[in-house]
C-alpha positions, -999 to 999 in steps of 0.1 A, spaced: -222 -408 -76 -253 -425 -64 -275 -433 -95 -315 -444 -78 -331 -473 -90 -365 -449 -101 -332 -437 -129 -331 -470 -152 -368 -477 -140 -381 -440 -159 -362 -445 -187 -372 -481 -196 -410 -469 -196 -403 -435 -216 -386 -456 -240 -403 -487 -242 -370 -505 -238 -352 -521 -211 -322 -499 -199 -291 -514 -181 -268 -493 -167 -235 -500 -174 -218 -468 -167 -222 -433 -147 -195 -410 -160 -198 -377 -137 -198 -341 -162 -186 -308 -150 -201 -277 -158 -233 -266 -131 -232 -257 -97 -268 -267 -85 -272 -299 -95 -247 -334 -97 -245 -341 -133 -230 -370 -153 -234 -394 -188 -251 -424 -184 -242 -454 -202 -268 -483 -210 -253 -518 -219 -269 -515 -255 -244 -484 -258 -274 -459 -251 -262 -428 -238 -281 -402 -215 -277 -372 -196 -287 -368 -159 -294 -344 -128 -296 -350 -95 -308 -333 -66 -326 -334 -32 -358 -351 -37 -373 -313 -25 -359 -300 -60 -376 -317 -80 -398 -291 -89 -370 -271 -106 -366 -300 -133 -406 -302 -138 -401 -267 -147 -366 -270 -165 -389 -299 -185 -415 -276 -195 -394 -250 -209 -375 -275 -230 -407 -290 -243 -422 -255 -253 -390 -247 -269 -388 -282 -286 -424 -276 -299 -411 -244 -319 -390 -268 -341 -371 -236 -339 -340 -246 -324 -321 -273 -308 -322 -284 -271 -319 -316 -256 -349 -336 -259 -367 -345 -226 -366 -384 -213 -381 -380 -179 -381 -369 -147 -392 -382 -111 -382 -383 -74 -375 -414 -53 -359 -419 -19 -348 -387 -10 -334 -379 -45 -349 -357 -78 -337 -365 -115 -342 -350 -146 -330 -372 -177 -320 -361 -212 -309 -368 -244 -272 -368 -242 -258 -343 -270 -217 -343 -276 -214 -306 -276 -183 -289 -293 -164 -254 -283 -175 -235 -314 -202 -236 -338 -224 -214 -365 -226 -184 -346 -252 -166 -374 -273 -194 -373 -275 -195 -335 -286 -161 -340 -309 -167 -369 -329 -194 -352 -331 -171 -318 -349 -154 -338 -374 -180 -351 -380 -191 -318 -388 -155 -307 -416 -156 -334 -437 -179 -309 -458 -159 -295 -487 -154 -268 -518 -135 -258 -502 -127 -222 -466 -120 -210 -458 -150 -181 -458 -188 -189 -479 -213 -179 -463 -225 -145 -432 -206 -123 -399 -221 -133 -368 -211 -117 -337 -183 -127 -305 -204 -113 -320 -214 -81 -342 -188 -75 -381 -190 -81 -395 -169 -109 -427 -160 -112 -444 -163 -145 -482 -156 -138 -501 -140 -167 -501 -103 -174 -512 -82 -204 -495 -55 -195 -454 -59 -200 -447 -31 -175 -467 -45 -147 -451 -81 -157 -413 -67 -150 -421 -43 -122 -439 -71 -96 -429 -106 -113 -392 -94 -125 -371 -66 -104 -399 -62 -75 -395 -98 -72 -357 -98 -72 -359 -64 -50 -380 -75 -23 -355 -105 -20 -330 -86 -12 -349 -68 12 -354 -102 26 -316 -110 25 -308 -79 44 -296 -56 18 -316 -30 25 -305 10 26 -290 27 -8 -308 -5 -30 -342 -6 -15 -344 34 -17 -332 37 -54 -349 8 -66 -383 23 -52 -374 49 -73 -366 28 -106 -395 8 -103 -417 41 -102 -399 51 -137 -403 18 -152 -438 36 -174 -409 61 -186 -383 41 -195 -409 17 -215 -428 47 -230 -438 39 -264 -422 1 -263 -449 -24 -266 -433 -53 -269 -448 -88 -282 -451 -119 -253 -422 -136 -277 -415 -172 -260 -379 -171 -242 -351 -187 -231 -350 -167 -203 -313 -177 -192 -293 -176 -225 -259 -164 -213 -229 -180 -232 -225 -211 -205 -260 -222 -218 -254 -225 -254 -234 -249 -275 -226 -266 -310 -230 -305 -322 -200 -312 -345 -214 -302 -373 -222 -271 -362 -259 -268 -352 -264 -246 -326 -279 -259 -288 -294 -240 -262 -304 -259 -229 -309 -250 -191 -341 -224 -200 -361 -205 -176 -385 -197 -203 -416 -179 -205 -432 -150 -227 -420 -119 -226 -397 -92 -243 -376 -107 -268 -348 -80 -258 -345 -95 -225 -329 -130 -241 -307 -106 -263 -299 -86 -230 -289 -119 -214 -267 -129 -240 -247 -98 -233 -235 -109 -198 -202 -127 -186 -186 -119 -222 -211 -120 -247 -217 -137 -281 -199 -130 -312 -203 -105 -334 -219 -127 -358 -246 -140 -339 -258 -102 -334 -256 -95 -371 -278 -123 -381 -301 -114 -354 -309 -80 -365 -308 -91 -402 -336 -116 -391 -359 -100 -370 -344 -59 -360 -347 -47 -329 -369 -21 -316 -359 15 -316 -346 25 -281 -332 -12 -274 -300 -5 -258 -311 19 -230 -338 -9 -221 -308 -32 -224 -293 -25 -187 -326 -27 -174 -332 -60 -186 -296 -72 -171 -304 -57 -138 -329 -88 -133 -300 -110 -135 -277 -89 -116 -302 -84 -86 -304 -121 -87 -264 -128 -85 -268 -99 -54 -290 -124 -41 -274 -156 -46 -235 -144 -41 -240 -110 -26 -206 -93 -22 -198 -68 -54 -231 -80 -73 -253 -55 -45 -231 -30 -56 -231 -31 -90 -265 -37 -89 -267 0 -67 -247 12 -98 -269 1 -123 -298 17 -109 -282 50 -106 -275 49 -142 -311 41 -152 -327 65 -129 -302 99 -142 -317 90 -173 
C-alpha cells in the first residue's frame, strides 16, 4: 500500500511533532476504503484511510461525526488526527485503538444512552455525511416525519427508482410513505444526536473493557433508529438492551416503529448490493402497510 507524502506531512502539524514513518501494516475489516496501522519511528501508532482523492468528502464528514460525538464526553471513539487529499488520493487519520472481541456490554448500552441525551432544536445535522457509501441528507427539519419521509426512505426510494428497481417497491412504498403520519401518530420524538450506523461491525472494546463506537453517520434524530440499527446482522447482547432501557426507556410503541427504522438500511443494501435486499425490502413494506 501506497502511503502519500501529504500522510506524515498532516500529522506532523496536527501534532506538533515530526512523524517518520517506519511502518504501514495493512488492517482488514471495511470494504470502501484501504485501511492499515501506521507506525512512526518514535513508536507512534495511527490509523489510516485511503481513498480516491474524489472521496474525500466522506472522511470530512466521517470527521465531523466523530468530533460531535467526542464532544459529548459520552462515549468512546477514536480521536480525529486529520484529514486531507493530495495527488489523486483522500486520507482520513486516527487515533489507533487496540480493540478486543468482547467487552462491557451494559456499559456500551449505558453510555448509548448518555450520548442520546445530546440533543438539538431540529432533526438533521449540520452538513450531509454518508450511510456506507451512499449520501445522506441531513438538512434541518422540525418536524421528524417530514425528516424520514424526504431525507430518509424517499431518499433511499427514489434511488432505487434510479437504479431500476421500479414496479412492486416504487408502488408500495408510495403507499408507506403516505402512512408514515400514522405509524408516527402520537411519537414525538427528541432530535437525540446519533450514531447513525451502529450495527455490531462498528462497535468494539479496549482491553479493559471500555466500550468504542467508530465509523458514524451521525446526525439528530430519533434515538430508536440507533437502537433499530443495532438490531441488524445479529444484534447486541442481551445486556446491552437491559442497561439501555434501565437508563433512558423507550417510548411506548417502539418496536412496531422498529422495522420502519431498519427499512432505511435495508433500502440502502437494495441499493448498494441489490439481489435479495429489494425483496426483502418489498417484504418489509408489506408488513408495515397491513398494519
Amino acid at each position: 500500500m501506497k502511503i502519500p507524502g501529504a500522510v506524515a506531512s498532516a500529522i506532523a502539524d496536527a501534532t506538533q511533532r515530526p512523524f517518520l514513518l517506519q511502518r504501514a501494516t495493512p488492517v482488514s475489516g471495511g470494504d470502501i476504503n484501504q485501511t492499515c496501522r501506521l507506525e512512526g519511528s518514535d513508536g507512534s501508532l495511527y490509523f489510516l484511510k485511503l481513498n480516491a482523492a474524489q472521496q474525500h468528502g466522506m472522511f470530512v464528514a466521517e470527521a465531523a461525526g466523530l468530533q460531535a460525538i467526542a464532544a459529548t464526553g459520552a462515549i468512546r471513539v477514536p480521536h480525529v488526527i486529520a484529514h486531507g487529499a493530495s495527488k489523486g488520493a483522500s486520507f482520513l487519520v486516527l487515533e489507533h485503538l487496540p480493540l478486543g472481541g468482547r467487552g462491557d456490554a451494559r456499559r456500551l448500552g449505558e453510555q448509548l444512552a448518555a450520548l442520546h441525551r445530546n440533543t438539538a432544536d431540529q432533526f438533521g445535522f449540520a452538513q450531509g455525511n454518508f450511510i456506507g457509501s451512499t449520501p445522506q441528507s441531513n438538512d434541518w427539519s422540525n418536524d421528524w416525519t417530514d425528516f424520514w419521509r424526504e431525507q430518509r426512505l424517499g431518499f433511499q426510494l427514489r434511488l432505487a427508482a434510479h437504479n431500476g428497481y421500479g414496479g412492486e417497491l416504487q408502488r408500495q412504498g408510495a403507499r408507506l410513505m403516505a402512512a408514515l403520519p400514522d405509524l408516527f401518530a402520537g411519537h414525538t420524538p427528541q432530535p437525540c444526536l446519533l450514531h447513525g450506523d451502529l450495527w455490531g461491525g462498528n462497535h468494539g472494546h479496549l482491553a479493559d473493557g471500555t466500550p468504542v463506537i467508530f465509523d458514524p453517520a451521525a446526525y439528530y434524530g430519533d434515538r430508536e433508529c440507533d437502537l433499530a440499527m443495532t438490531m441488524l446482522f445479529g444484534g447486541f447482547p442481551a445486556d446491552f438492551y437491559v442497561a439501555y432501557q434501565a437508563a433512558w426507556p423507550l417510548d411506548d410503541g417502539h418496536a412496531k416503529r422498529r422495522e420502519l427504522y431498519i427499512l432505511y438500511h435495508i433500502l440502502n443494501h437494495a441499493n448498494l448490493f441489490g439481489g435479495a435486499y429489494v425483496r426483502q425490502a418489498e417484504s418489509m413494506i408489506s408488513a408495515l402497510l397491513a398494519r
